[in-house]
BAROMI-103570 format. One line per 8 residues: number of its first residue (from 1); their letters; for each residue x, y, z of C-alpha. Coordinates in steps of 0.2 Angstrom, whole numbers, always signed. Layout:
BAROMI-103570
NUM) A) X Y Z ~ ...
end
This chain:
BAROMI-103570
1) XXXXXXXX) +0 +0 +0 ~ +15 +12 +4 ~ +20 +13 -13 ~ +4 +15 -22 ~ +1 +27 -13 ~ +19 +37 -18 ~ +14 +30 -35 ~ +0 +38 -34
9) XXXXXXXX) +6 +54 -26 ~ +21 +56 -36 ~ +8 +54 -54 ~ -2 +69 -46 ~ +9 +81 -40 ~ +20 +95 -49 ~ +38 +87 -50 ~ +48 +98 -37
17) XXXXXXXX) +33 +94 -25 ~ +35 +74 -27 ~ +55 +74 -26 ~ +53 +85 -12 ~ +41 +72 -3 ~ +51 +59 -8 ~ +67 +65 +1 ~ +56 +62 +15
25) XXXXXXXX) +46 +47 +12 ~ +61 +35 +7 ~ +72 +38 +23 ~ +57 +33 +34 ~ +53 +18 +24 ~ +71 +13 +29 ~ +68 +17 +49 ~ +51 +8 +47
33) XXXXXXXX) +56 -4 +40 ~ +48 -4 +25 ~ +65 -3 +15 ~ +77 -19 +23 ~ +92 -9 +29 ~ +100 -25 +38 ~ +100 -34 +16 ~ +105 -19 +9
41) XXXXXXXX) +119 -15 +23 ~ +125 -32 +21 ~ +124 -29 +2 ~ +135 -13 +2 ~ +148 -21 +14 ~ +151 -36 +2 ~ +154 -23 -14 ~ +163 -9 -3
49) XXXXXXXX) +174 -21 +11 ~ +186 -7 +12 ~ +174 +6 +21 ~ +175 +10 +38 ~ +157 +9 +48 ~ +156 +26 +47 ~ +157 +28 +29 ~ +148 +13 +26
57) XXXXXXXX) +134 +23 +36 ~ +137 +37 +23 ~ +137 +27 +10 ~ +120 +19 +13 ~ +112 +35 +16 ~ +119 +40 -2 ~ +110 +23 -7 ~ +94 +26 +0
65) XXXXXXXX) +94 +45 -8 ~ +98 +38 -26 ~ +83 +27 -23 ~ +73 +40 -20 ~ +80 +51 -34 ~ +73 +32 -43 ~ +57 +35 -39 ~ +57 +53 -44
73) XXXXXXXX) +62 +49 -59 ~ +50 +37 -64 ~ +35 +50 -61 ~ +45 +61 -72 ~ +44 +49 -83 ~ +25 +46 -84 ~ +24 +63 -88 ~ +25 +78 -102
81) XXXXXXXX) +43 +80 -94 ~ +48 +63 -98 ~ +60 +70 -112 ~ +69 +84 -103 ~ +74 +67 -92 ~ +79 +55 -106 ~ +91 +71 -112 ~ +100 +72 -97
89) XXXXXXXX) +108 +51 -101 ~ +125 +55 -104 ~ +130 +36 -114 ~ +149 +29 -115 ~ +158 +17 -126 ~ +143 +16 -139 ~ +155 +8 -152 ~ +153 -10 -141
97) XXXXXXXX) +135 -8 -143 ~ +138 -4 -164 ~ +147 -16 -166 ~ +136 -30 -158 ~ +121 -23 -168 ~ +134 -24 -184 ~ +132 -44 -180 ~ +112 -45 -185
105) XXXXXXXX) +106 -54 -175 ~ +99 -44 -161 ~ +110 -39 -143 ~ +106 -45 -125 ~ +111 -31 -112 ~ +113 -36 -96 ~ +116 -24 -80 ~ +112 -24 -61
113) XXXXXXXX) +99 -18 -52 ~ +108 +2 -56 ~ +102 +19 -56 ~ +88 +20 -66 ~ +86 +5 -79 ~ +69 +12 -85 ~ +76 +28 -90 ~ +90 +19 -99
121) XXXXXXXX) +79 +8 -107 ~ +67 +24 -114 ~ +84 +32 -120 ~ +88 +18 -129 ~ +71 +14 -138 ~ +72 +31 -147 ~ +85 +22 -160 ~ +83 +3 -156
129) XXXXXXXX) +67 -6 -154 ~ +70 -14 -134 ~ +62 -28 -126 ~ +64 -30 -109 ~ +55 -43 -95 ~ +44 -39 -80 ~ +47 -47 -63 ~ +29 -50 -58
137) XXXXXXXX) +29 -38 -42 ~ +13 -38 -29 ~ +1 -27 -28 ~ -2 -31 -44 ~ -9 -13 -48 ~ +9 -8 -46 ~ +16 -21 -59 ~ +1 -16 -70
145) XXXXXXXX) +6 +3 -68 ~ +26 -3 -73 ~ +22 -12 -86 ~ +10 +4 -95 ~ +23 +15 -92 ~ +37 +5 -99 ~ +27 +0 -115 ~ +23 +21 -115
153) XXXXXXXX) +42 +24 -117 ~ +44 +13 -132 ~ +48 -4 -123 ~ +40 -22 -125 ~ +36 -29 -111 ~ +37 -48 -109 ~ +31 -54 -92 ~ +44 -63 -84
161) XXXXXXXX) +31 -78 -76 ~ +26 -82 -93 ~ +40 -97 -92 ~ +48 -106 -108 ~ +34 -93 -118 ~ +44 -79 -112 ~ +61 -85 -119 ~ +52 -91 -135
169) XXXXXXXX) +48 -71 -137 ~ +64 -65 -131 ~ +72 -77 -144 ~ +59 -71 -159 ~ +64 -52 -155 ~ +84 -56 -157 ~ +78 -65 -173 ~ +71 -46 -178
177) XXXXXXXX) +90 -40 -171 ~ +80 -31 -157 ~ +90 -27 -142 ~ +83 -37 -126 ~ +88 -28 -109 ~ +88 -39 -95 ~ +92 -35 -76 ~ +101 -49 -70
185) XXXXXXXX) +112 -47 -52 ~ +100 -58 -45 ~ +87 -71 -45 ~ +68 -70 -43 ~ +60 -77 -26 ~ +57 -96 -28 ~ +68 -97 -42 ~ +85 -106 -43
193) XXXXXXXX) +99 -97 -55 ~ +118 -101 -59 ~ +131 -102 -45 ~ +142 -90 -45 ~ +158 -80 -35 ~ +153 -62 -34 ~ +161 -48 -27 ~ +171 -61 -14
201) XXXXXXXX) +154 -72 -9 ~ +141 -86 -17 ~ +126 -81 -26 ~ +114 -85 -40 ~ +112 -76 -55 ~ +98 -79 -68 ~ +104 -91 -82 ~ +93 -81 -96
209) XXXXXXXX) +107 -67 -102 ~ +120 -80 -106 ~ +107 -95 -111 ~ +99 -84 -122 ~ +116 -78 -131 ~ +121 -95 -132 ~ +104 -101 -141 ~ +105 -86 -154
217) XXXXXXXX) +123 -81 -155 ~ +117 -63 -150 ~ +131 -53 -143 ~ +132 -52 -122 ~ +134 -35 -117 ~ +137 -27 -98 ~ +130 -12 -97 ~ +132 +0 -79
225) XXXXXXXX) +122 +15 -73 ~ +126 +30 -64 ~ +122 +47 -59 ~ +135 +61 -60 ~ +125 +78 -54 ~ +110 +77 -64 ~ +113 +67 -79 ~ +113 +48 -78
233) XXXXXXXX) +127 +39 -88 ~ +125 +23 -98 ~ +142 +11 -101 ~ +142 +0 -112 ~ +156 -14 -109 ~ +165 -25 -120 ~ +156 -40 -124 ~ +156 -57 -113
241) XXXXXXXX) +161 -71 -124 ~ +150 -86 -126 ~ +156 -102 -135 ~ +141 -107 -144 ~ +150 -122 -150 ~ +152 -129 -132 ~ +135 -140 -123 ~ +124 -127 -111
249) XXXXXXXX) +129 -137 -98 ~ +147 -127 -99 ~ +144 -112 -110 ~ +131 -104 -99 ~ +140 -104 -81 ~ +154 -98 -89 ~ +148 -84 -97 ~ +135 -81 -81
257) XXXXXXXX) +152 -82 -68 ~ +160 -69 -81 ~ +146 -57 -80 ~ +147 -59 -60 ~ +165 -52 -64 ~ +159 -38 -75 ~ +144 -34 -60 ~ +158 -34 -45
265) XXXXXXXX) +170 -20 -55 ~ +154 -9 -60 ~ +146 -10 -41 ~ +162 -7 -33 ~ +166 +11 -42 ~ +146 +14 -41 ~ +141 +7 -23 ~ +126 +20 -20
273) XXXXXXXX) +118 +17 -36 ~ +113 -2 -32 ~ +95 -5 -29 ~ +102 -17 -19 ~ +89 -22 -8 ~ +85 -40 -8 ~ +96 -53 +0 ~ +109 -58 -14
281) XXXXXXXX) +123 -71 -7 ~ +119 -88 -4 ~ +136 -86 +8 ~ +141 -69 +12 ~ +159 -60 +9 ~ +168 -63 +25 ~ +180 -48 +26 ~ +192 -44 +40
end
């Protein structure tokens, strides 16, 4: 109920109002609670070991801010403003992604849970056509509101429950050299993913960026977000290599353990930007 109602309250208010409230509303949904701090502490710590308590402290007020500034952005972008927004993505190292179009045969762009992957993905549909998944989030008024507002800003949507279905149409819109998106530093509830080392501990990261590069030979891209100010910034980084020639069985953890690689760099210089706010290891970083 909390955040349909800031749904609702950010869609009806003028922009400076709804950042202003939401300054407000995200650090108290951290002391209630409503936000775990004790995952994402724990989250922050394993990607940032060298902090002291103290910054660490700092560092997750920064976090919870950029979530905030999240939110905000999202009502901007339900609205008239959407495009002062998408102007302000600052995008690095295009040529990887050129050059993996160049291919023809679609791109899968894999990131973390970063800034603001919905803005990325509304600056990207202006020159590519982009399909992207949706985790089926409860209430399911919220999912349906994120799933309009994506499709408004030039994205398909493929409901991520929709099981072998969904990678059927994930594997039909590379066939159309479309770029699929995929947000992919960690597992749905209930679902079991590839074992991995990251950033010191054991996780599971879905299997689908890497199984579906493998099944199309679709270029594997990392991608990382960030703010800087007020512009966002888009990196595109070199391509993960996926032996399509090699059984599933070993291509895919391969490629999946090299994107937990590419995830540890990109968290580590951009710690507060992670929505990181879901358990992620299976055994935590121990650090001294």
């Amino acid at each position: 109920m909390t955040w349909l109602l800031v749904w609702a309250l950010g869609r009806a208010l003028p922009a400076p109002v709804t950042r202003r409230l939401i300054t407000i509303i995200i650090p108290r949904a951290l002391k209630r609670g409503i936000i775990d701090e004790r995952s994402l502490r724990l989250n922050l710590r394993a990607v940032a070991p060298h902090l002291s308590d103290a910054e660490l402290d700092e560092l997750l007020l920064a976090n919870v801010r950029s979530y905030g500034r999240y939110w905000a952005e999202l009502f901007e972008l339900a609205s008239r403003r959407r495009n002062l927004l998408i102007e302000r993505v600052i995008a690095h190292q295009t040529s990887h992604l050129q050059d993996a179009l160049a291919h023809g045969r679609g791109v899968v762009l894999a990131l973390p849970h970063m800034a603001n992957w919905d803005l990325a993905g509304a600056w990207l549909a202006q020159y590519q056509p982009v399909v992207t998944v949706a985790e089926r989030v409860t209430p399911a008024l919220l999912f349906r509101a994120f799933t309009r507002l994506r499709t408004r800003l030039g994205m398909t949507v493929v409901p991520l429950d929709s099981g072998a279905s969904a990678l059927t149409r994930l594997r039909q819109a590379l066939d159309a050299q479309a770029v699929v998106c995929l947000v992919a530093d960690r597992v749905i509830p209930g679902s079991t993913g590839v074992p991995v080392r990251f950033a010191g501990g054991t996780a599971a990261m879905p299997a689908g960026p890497a199984l579906l590069a493998h099944q199309t030979g679709a270029p594997l891209l990392p991608v990382s977000l960030y703010y800087e100010g007020r512009a966002m910034h888009v990196h595109f980084h070199e391509p993960i290599a996926v032996d399509c020639a090699a059984p599933r069985r070993e291509a895919v953890p391969a490629a999946t353990q090299h994107l937990a690689d590419a995830f540890s760099g990109m968290l580590a210089e951009h710690p507060a930007d992670w929505r990181a706010l879901q358990p992620v290891w299976e055994q935590v970083p121990a650090h001294d």
